[in-house]
Every structure is written in structure tokens, then in C-alpha cells.
C-alpha beads as a LAMMPS data file, in Angstrom:
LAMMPS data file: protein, C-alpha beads

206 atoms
205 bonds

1 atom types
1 bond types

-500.0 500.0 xlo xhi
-500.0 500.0 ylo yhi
-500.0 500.0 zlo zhi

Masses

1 110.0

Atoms # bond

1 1 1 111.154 -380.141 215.000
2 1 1 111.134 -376.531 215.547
3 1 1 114.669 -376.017 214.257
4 1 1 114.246 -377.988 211.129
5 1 1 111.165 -376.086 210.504
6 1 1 113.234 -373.134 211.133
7 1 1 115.830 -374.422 208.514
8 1 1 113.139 -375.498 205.599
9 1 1 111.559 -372.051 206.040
10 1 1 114.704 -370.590 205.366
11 1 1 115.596 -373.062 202.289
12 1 1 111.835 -372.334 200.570
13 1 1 112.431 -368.814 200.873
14 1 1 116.437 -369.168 199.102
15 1 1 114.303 -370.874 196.214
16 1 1 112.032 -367.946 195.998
17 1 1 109.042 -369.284 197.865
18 1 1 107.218 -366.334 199.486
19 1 1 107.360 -366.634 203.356
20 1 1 103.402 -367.470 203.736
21 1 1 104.510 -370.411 201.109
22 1 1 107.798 -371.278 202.884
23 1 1 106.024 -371.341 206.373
24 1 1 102.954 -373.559 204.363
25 1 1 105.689 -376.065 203.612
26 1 1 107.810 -376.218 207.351
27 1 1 104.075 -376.627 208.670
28 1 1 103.609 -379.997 207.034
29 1 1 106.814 -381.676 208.789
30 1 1 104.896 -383.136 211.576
31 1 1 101.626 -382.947 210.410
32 1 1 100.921 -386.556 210.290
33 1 1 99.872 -388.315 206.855
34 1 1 96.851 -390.759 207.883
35 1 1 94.619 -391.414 210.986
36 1 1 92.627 -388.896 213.095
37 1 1 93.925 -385.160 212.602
38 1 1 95.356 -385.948 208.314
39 1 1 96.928 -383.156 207.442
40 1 1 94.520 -382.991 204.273
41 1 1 91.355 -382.741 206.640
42 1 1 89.439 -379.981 205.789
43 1 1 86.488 -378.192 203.551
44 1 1 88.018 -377.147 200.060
45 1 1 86.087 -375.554 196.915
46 1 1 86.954 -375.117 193.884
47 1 1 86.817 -371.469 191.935
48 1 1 84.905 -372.210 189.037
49 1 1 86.298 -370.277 186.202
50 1 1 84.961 -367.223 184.798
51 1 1 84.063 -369.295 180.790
52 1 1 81.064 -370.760 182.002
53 1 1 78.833 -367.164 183.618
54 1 1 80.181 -365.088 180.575
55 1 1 79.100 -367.785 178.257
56 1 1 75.665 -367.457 180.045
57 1 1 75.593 -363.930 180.417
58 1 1 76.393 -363.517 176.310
59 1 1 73.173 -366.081 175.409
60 1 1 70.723 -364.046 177.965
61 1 1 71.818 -360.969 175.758
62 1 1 71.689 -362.512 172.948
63 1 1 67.299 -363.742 173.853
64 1 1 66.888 -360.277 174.390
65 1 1 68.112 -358.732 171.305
66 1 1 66.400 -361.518 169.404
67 1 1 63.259 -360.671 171.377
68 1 1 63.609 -356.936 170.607
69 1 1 63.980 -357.915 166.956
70 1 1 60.216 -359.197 167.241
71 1 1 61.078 -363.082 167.613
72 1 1 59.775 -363.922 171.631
73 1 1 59.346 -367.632 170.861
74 1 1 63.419 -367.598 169.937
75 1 1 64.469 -365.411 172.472
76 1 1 62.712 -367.545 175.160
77 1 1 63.976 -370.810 173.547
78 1 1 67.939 -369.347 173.870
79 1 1 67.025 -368.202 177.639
80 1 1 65.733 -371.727 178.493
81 1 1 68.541 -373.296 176.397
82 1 1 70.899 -371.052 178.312
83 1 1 69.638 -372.019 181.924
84 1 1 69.800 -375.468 181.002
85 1 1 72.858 -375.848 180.206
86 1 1 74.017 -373.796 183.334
87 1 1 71.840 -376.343 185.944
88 1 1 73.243 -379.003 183.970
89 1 1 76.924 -378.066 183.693
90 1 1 76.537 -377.746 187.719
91 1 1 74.481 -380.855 188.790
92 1 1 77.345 -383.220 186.386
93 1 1 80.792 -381.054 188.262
94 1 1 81.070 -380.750 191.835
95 1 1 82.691 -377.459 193.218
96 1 1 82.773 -378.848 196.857
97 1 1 85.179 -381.199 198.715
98 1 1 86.138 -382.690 202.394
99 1 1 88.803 -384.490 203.535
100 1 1 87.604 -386.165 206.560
101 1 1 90.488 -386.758 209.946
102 1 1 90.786 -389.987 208.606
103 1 1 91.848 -388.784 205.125
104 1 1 88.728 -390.045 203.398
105 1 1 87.569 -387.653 200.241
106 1 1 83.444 -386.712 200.101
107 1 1 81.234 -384.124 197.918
108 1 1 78.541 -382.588 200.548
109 1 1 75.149 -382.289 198.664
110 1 1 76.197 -385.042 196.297
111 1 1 78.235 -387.700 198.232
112 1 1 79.147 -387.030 201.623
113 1 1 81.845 -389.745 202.308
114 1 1 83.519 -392.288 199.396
115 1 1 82.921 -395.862 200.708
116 1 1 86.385 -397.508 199.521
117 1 1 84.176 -400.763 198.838
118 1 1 82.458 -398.699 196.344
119 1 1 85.023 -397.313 194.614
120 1 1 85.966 -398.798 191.046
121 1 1 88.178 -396.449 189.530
122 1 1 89.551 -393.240 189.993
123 1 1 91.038 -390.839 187.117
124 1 1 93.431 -387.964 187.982
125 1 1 95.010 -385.579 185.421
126 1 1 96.406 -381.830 185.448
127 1 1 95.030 -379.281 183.244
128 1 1 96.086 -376.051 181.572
129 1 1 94.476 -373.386 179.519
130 1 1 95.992 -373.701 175.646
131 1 1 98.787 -372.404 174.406
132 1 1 100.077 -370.708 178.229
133 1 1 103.114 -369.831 178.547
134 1 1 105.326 -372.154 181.041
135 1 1 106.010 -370.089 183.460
136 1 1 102.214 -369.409 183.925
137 1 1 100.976 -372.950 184.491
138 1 1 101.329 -373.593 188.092
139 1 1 99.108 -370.420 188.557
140 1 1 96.128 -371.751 185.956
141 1 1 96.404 -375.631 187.060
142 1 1 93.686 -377.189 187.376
143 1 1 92.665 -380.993 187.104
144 1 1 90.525 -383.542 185.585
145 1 1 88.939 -385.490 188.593
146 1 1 86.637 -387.954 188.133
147 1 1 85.779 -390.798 190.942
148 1 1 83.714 -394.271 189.395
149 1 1 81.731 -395.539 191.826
150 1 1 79.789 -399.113 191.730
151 1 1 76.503 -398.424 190.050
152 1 1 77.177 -397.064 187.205
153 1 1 77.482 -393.873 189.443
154 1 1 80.671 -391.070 188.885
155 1 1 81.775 -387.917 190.700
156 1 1 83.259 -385.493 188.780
157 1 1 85.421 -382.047 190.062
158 1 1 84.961 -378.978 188.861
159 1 1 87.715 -376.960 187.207
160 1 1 89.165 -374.096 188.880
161 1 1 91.527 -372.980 191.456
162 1 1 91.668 -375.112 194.455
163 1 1 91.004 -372.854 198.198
164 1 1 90.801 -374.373 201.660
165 1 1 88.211 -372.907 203.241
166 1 1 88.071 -374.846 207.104
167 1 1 89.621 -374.605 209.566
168 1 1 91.651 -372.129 207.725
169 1 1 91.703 -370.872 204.435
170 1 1 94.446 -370.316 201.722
171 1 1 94.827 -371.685 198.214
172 1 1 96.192 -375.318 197.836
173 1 1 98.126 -376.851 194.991
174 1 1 96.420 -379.736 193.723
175 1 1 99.663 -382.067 194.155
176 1 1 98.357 -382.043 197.579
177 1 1 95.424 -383.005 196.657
178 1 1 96.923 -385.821 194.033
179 1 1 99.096 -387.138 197.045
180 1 1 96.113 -387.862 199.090
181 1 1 94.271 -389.053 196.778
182 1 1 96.610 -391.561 195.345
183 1 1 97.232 -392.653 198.584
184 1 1 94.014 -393.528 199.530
185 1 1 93.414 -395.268 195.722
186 1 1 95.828 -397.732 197.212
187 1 1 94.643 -398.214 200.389
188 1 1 91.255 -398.605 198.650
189 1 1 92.954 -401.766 196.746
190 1 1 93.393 -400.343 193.778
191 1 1 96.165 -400.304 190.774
192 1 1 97.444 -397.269 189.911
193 1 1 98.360 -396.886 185.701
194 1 1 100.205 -393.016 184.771
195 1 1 100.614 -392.008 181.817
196 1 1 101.585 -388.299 180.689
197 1 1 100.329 -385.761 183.065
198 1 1 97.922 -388.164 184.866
199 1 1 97.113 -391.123 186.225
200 1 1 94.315 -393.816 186.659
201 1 1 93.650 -395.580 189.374
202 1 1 91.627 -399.488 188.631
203 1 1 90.502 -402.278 191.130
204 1 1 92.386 -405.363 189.757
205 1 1 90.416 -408.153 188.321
206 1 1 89.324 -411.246 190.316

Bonds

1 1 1 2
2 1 2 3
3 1 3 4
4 1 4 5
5 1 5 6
6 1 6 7
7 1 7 8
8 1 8 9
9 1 9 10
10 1 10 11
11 1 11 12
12 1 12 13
13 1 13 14
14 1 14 15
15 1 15 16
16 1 16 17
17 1 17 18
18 1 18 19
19 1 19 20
20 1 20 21
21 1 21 22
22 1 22 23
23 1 23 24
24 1 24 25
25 1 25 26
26 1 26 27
27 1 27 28
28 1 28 29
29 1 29 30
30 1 30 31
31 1 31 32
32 1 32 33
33 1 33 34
34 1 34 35
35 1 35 36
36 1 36 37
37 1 37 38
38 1 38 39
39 1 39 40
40 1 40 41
41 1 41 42
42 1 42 43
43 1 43 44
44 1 44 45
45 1 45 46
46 1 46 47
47 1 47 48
48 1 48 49
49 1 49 50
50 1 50 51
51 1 51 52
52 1 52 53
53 1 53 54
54 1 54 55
55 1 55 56
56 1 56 57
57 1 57 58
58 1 58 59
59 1 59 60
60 1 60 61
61 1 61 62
62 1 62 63
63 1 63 64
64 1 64 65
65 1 65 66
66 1 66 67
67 1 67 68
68 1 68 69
69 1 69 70
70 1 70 71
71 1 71 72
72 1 72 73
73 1 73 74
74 1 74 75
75 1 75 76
76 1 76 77
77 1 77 78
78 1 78 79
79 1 79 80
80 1 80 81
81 1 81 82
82 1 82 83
83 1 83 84
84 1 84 85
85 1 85 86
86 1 86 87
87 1 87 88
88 1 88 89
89 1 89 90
90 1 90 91
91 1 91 92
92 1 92 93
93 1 93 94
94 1 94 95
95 1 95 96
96 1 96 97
97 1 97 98
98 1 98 99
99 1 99 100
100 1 100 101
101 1 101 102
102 1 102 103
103 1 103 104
104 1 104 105
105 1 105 106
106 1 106 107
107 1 107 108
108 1 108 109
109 1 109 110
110 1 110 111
111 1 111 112
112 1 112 113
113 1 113 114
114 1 114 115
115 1 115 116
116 1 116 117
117 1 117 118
118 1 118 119
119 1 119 120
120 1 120 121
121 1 121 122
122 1 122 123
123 1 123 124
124 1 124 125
125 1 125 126
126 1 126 127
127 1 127 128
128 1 128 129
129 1 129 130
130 1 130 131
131 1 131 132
132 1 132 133
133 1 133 134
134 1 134 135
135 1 135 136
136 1 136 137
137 1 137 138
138 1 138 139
139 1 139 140
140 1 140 141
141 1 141 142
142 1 142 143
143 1 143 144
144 1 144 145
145 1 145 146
146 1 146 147
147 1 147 148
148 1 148 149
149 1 149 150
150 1 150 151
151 1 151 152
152 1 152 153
153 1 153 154
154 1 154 155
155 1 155 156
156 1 156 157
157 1 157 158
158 1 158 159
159 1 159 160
160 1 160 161
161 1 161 162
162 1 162 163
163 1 163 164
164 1 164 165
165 1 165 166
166 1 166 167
167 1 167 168
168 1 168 169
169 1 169 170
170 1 170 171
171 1 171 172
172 1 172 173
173 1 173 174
174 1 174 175
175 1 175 176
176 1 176 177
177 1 177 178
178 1 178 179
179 1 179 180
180 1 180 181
181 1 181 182
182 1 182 183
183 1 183 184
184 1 184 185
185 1 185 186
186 1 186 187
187 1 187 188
188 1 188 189
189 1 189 190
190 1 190 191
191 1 191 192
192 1 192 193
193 1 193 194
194 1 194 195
195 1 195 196
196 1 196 197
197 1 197 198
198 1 198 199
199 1 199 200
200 1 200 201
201 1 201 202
202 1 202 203
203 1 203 204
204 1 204 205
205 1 205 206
């Protein structure tokens, strides 16, 4: 195992993969792929992107140059319209994942482990700022994640760069991610449907 690690290190970095990258890849050959110990197991969170506090920040100044202009009842409407929509852009996206040893996906603070029983559908698609070049896309990926749970209840990811952050941490590319989850989609009984960039995972009907 140790040679052929040796020898995939040494193919990665041929194909230009940087030697923390190359050694990244080698490290997965006997990592194993389900049970106790996945090599997916692990805390992960997502870099929320900078649109969202800027967007904020510009309404906040906005209130107070309306204010200064002599209109408080405006300038306090924009300020509550502008915190609003900040709490509720955060309570509907979650910026927090784990991967449990069994290779089971949860959201602490809003579900801490996916029952498979209640899982009805699962949608999975990559995402990437308009109009980027090509050769700039694996470095601004990012995905549409959303889990649909029985209930009436979803999960949705939030967009951003995804980091490891237990037991070690690094960034991960969300084919990883995809991998897993697709995976377990299957194992959950579901049928998974792709089309273009993404996918969508469904139970099949009775």
C-alpha cells in the first residue's frame, strides 16, 4: 500500500497536483468507503461568500444616510428590513455539516443526524459565479444542496467553499462530498435521475 501510495503521489504531482493535493489523493487508497472510521467522517463548514455581509453592510449605510437626511422612521424601517433578511437568509441555509463513522450526513443546531427512513428526496447540483472563466471554476464551485425530509421539512446548504475542520482541516472538493452523498441516496433506497451538472435523488413509488 505504501508503494502504490508512493507511485500515485508521484503521478498527481506529473499532472500538476501540488504535493499537499497529491499526498490528499494517495491518502484515500485505503481509507475505507463505509462502516466505522468512513473516510468522509468529519466536521465540515461551508465559507459563506462575501455577497450576502456587503449587501448588509451597504443597507445599514444606506438607514443612516436616510436618517441623517431627517427621515428616522425610513432609516429604521431599511435597518430592520436589513436584519431580517440576514436572520432569515441564515435560519433557511445551513453553513454546518458532519459526516458521522458510519458515513451518515447531519446539520448540528438544525438536524443532527438524517434518518434514511425520513429521507424523500435529495437534490445535488454544482454552481458557478456567471460568466467565469473555465479555468477558474474548480476554485469558485460551489453547490446547490438541498435534503427533503418527510414532513414537509428540507435542509438546505449554504453556498461557499467547502473546509474540513475535524480531525483535521483543509479545503475539500465537493465531488467528495457528491460521492458520499450519492452513495448513501442509494443505500437510503432511493433513485437517482442526472441531468446537466446535477442530479436528483427520489424514493420510488409504491
Amino acid at each position: 500500500m505504501r508503494a502504490l501510495a508512493r507511485e500515485i503521489v508521484a503521478v498527481a504531482a506529473g499532472l500538476g497536483f501540488d504535493p499537499e493535493e497529491a499526498a490528499g489523493i494517495a491518502s484515500q487508497i485505503d481509507a475505507p468507503t463505509s462502516g466505522p472510521g468512513h473516510a468522509m467522517a468529519g466536521e465540515y463548514r461551508v465559507l459563506r461568500g462575501s455577497a450576502e455581509p456587503i449587501l448588509t453592510f451597504s443597507a445599514l449605510v444606506i438607514a443612516g444616510t436616510v436618517y441623517g437626511l431627517g427621515q428616522p422612521v425610513a432609516g429604521a424601517l431599511i435597518v430592520v428590513a436589513a436584519l431580517a433578511s440576514w436572520l432569515i437568509r441564515g435560519a433557511r441555509r445551513v453553513a454546518r455539516l458532519r459526516i458521522d463513522a458510519a458515513g451518515a450526513p447531519g446539520f448540528p443546531g438544525r438536524l443532527d443526524r438524517v434518518d434514511p427512513s425520513e429521507l424523500v428526496g435529495l437534490d445535488f447540483a454544482y454552481r458557478y459565479p456567471r460568466w467565469i472563466a473555465e479555468h477558474r471554476k474548480a476554485a469558485s464551485e460551489t453547490v446547490d444542496l438541498r435534503l427533503r425530509l418527510t414532513g414537509g421539512r428540507s435542509v438546505q446548504l449554504a453556498h461557499g467553499p467547502l473546509w474540513r475542520i475535524a480531525p483535521r482541516r483543509g479545503p475539500v472538493a465537493y465531488h467528495q462530498l457528491e460521492r458520499r452523498l450519492s452513495a448513501w441516496a442509494r443505500e437510503a433506497g432511493l433513485k437517482i435521475e442526472r441531468d446537466g451538472a446535477g442530479w436528483t435523488a427520489r424514493r420510488p413509488r409504491a
